[in-house]
C-alpha positions as CSV (number, residue, x, y, z in Angstrom):
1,X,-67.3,26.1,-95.1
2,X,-68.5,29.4,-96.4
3,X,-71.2,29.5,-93.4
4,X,-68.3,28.8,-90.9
5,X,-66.3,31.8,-92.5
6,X,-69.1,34.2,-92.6
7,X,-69.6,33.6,-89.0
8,X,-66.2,34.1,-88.1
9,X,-66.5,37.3,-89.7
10,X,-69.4,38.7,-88.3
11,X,-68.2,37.8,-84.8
12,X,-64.8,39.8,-85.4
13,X,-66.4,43.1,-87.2
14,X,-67.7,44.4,-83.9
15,X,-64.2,44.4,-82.9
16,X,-63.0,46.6,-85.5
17,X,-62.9,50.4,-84.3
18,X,-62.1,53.1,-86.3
19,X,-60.2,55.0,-83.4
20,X,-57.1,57.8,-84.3
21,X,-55.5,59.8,-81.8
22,X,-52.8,61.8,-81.1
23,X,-50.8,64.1,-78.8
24,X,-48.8,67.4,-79.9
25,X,-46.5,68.8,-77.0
26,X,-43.5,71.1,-76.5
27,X,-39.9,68.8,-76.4
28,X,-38.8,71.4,-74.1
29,X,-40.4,73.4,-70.7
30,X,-38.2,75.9,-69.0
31,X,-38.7,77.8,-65.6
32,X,-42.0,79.8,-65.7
33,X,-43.6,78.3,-68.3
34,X,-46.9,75.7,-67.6
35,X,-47.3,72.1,-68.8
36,X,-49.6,71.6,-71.4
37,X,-50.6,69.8,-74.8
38,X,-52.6,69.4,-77.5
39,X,-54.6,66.5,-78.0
40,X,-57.1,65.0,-81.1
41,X,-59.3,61.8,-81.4
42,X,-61.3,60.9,-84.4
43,X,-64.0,58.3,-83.9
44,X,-67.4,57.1,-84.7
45,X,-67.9,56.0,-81.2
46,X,-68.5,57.0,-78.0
47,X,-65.2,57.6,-76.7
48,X,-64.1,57.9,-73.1
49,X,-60.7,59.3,-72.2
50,X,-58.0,61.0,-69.8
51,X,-55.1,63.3,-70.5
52,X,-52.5,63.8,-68.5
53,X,-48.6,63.6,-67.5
54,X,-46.2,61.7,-66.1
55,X,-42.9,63.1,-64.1
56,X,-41.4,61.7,-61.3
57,X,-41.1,64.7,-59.3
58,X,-43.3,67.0,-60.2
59,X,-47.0,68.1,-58.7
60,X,-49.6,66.7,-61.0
61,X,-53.3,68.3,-61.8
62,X,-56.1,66.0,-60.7
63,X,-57.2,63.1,-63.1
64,X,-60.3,63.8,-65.2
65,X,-62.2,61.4,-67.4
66,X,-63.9,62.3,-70.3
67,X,-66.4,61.4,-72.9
68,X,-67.5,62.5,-76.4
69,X,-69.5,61.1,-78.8
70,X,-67.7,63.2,-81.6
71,X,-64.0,63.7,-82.7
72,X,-62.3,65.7,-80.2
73,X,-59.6,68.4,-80.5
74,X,-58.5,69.0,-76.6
75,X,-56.3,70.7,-74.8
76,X,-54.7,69.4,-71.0
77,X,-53.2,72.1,-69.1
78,X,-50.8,71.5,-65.9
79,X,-48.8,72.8,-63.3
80,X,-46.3,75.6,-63.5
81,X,-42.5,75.0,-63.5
82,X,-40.8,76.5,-60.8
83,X,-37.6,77.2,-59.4
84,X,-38.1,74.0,-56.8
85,X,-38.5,72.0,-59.7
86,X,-35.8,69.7,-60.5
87,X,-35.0,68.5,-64.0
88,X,-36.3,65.5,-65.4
89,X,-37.9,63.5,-68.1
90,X,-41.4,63.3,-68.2
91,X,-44.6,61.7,-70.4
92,X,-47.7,63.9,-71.7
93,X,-50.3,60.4,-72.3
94,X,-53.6,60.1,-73.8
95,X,-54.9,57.0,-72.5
96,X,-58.1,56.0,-74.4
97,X,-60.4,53.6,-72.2
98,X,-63.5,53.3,-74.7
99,X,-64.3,51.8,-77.0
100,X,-60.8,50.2,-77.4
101,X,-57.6,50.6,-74.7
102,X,-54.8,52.6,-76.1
103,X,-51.8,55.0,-74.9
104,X,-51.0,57.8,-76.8
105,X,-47.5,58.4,-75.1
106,X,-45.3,61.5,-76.1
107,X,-41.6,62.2,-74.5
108,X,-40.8,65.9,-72.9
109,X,-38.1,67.2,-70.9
110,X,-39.1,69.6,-67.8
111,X,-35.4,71.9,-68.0
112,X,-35.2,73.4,-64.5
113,X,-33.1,73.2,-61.9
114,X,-30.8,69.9,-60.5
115,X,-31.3,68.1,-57.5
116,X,-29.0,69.0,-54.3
117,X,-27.7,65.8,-52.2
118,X,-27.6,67.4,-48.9
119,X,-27.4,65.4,-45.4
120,X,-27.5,66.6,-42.3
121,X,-25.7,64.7,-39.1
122,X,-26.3,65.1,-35.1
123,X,-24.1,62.6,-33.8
124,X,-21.8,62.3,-30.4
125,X,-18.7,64.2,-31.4
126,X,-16.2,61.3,-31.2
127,X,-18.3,58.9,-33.1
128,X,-20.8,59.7,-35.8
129,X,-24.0,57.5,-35.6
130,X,-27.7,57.4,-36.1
131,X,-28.6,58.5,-32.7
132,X,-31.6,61.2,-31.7
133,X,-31.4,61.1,-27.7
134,X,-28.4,62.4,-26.3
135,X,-26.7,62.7,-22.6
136,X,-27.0,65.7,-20.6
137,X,-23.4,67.2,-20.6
138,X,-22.8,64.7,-23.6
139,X,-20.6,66.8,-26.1
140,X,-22.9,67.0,-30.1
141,X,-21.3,67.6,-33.0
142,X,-23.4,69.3,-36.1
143,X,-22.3,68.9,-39.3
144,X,-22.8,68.0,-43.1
145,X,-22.2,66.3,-46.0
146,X,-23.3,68.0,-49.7
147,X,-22.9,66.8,-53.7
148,X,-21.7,70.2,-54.5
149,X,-19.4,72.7,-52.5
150,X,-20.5,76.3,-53.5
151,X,-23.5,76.4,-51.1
152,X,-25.3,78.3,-48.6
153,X,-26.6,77.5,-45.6
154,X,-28.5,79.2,-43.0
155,X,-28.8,77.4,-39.7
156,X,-30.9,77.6,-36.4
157,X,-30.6,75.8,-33.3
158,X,-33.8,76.2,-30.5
159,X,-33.2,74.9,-27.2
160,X,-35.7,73.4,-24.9
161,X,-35.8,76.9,-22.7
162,X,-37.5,78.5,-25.9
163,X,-34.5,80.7,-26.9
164,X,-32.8,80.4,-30.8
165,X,-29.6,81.0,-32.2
166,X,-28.1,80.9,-35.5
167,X,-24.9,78.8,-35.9
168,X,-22.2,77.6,-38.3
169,X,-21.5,74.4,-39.5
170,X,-19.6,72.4,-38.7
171,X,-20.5,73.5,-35.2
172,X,-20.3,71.5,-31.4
173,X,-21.3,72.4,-28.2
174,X,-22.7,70.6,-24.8
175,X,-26.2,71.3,-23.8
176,X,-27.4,72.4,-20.5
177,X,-30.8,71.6,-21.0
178,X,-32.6,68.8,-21.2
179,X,-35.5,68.2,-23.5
180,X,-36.0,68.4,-27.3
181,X,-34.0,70.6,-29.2
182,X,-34.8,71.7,-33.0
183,X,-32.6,72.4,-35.7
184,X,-34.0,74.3,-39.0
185,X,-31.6,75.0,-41.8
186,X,-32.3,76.4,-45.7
187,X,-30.1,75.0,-48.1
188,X,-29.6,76.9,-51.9
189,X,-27.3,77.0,-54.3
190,X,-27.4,78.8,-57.8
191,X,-29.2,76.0,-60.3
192,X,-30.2,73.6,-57.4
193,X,-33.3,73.1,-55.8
194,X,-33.3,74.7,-52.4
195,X,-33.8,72.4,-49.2
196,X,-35.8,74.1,-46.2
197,X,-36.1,71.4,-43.5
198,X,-35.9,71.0,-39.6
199,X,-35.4,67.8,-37.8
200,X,-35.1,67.2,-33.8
201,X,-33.3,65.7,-30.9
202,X,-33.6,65.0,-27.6
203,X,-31.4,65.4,-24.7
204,X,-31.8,64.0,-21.3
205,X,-30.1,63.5,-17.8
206,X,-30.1,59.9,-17.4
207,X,-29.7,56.2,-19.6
208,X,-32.4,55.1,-20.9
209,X,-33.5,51.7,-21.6
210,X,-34.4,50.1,-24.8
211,X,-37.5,50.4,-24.8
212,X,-37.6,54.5,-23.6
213,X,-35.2,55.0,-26.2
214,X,-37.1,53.2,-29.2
215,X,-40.4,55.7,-27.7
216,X,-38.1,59.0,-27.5
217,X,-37.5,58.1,-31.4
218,X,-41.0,57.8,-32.3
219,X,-41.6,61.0,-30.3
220,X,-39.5,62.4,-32.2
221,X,-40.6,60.9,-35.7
222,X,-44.1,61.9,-34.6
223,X,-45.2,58.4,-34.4
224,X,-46.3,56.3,-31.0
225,X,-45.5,52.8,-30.2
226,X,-48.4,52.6,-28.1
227,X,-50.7,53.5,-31.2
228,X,-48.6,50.7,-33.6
229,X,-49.5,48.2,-30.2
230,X,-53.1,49.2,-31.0
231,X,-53.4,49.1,-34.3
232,X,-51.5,45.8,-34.3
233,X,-54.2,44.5,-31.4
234,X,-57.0,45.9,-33.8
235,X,-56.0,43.7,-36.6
236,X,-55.3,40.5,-34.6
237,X,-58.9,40.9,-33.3
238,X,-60.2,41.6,-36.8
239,X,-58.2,38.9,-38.3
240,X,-58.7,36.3,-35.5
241,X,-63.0,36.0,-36.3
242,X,-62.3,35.4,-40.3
243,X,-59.5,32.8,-39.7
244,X,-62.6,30.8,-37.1
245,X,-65.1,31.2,-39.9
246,X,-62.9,30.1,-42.7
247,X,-62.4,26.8,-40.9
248,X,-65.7,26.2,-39.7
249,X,-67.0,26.1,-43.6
250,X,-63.8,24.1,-44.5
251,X,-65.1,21.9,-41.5
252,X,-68.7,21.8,-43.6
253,X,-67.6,21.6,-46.4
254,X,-65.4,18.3,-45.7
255,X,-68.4,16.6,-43.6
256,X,-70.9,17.4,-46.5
257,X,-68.1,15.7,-49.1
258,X,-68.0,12.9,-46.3
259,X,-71.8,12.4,-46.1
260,X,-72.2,11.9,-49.9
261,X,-69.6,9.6,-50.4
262,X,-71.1,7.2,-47.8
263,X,-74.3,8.0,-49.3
264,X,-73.5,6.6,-53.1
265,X,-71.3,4.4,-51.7
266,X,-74.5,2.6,-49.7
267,X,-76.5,2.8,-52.9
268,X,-73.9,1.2,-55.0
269,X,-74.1,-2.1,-53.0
C-alpha cells in the first residue's frame, strides 16, 4: 500500500508548477491616451507567454509569443485611442501557454466616443426598397434614417458623365444618364464616431432580366457571378476525385473483410 502511494505521488509531482502571474492596468483610457499594461511572472520554469487585449472594436497590435527562463516583469503596449474610437469594454490578458495553461484576465473601459446608427436609402420615390439598378427617367429618392438628430452631413452625388454635385438630404431627382452613379457622404456629430462612406447605383434605359439584374448587383458590390460559377466549378472538380477515392478504399476495405471471413470460415470446418 505504501509502494502504490509513493507511486502515485511521484507520478503527480511533475505536475506541480510553481507559476504566479499577474496583470496591472489602468480601469480607465480616454481619447489620446495608448493602451498598455504591466505585467509579472514568477517561475522556476521555462515559461512561454503572450500579452495582449481584447475589444470588440478596436485595432489591435500584432500577437507576439514569448519565452523566459526567469521571472519576468513586462510591459505590452497598444494602439492609440482616437476620436473614431467608440466606447466599449475591453480585456488586457496574459495568457500563459508553458509550462501550465493559464489566463490572467483584467477588465478596462476604452472612454471615447459612442457609436452613430446612420442608414442611408436609394430607393424609387414611391416605394422604398432594396434596389441598386434603376430606370432611365425613373424618379430616385435619397434620404436617411439616424439614432440621433443633431447631425451633420455632407453629401455628393457623381453622375456617370464625370461631373459632381453636392446635395441635401432628403433630396430627389430623375437622371438623364445612364450608368453608375456614386454617392459619398461624411457623417459627424459632437461625441459620435464620424461615418465617411460611398456606395453606388446603377441606372439604365431598359428592363433587365433576372439574371442581368443579380450581375449589375455584384458589379456593384465588386463581386462577379461568373468568378462564384468558377470557383464553385473548381471545388466540384476538386471535391469530385476524393469522394472516387474514398469509395474505392471503402470498396477494399469491404472485399479484404469479405476474403477473411471466408478464409476462417474454410478453416473452421
Amino acid at each position: 500500500m505504501k509502494q502504490y502511494f509513493l507511486l502515485v505521488v511521484l507520478i503527480f509531482i511533475p505536475l506541480v508548477h510553481s507559476l504566479d502571474a499577474k496583470i496591472i492596468v489602468k480601469p480607465t483610457f480616454s481619447i489620446g491616451e495608448q493602451i498598455e499594461f504591466n505585467y509579472s511572472i514568477i517561475s522556476d520554469e521555462l515559461v512561454e507567454y503572450t500579452p495582449t487585449i481584447y475589444c470588440p472594436n478596436f485595432a489591435l497590435a500584432p500577437r507576439q509569443i514569448f519565452f523566459s527562463n526567469e521571472s519576468v516583469d513586462g510591459y505590452y503596449k497598444g494602439s492609440v485611442v482616437t476620436e473614431k474610437t467608440v466606447s466599449q469594454g475591453c480585456q488586457a490578458i496574459l495568457r500563459i501557454i508553458r509550462p501550465v495553461h493559464k489566463n490572467i484576465v483584467h477588465f478596462f473601459n476604452i472612454n471615447a466616443n459612442e457609436e452613430l446608427l446612420f442608414d442611408m436609402s436609394i430607393c424609387p420615390a414611391k416605394e422604398c426598397l432594396e434596389k441598386r439598378v434603376f430606370m432611365k427617367n425613373q424618379e430616385i429618392e435619397v434620404k436617411y434614417s439616424s439614432s440621433i438628430s443633431n447631425i451633420n452631413i455632407s453629401t455628393t452625388l457623381k453622375t456617370p458623365d464625370g461631373s459632381s454635385k453636392v446635395i441635401e438630404l432628403p433630396y430627389s431627382f430623375i437622371p438623364n444618364y445612364t450608368g453608375i452613379y456614386t454617392l459619398s457622404y461624411k457623417v459627424e456629430s459632437d461625441g459620435y464616431v464620424g461615418i465617411e462612406k460611398s456606395e453606388q447605383f446603377s441606372v439604365i434605359d431598359k428592363v433587365l432580366n433576372v439574371k442581368q439584374d443579380l450581375q449589375f448587383k455584384d458589379i456593384l458590390n465588386n463581386r462577379s457571378l461568373n468568378t462564384s460559377s468558377k470557383e464553385n466549378i473548381e471545388q466540384k472538380v476538386v471535391l469530385g476525385p476524393n469522394i472516387k477515392v474514398m469509395m474505392i478504399i471503402i470498396l477494399i476495405v469491404s472485399l479484404l473483410a469479405i476474403s477473411l471471413f471466408v478464409y476462417f470460415f474454410q478453416r473452421r470446418n
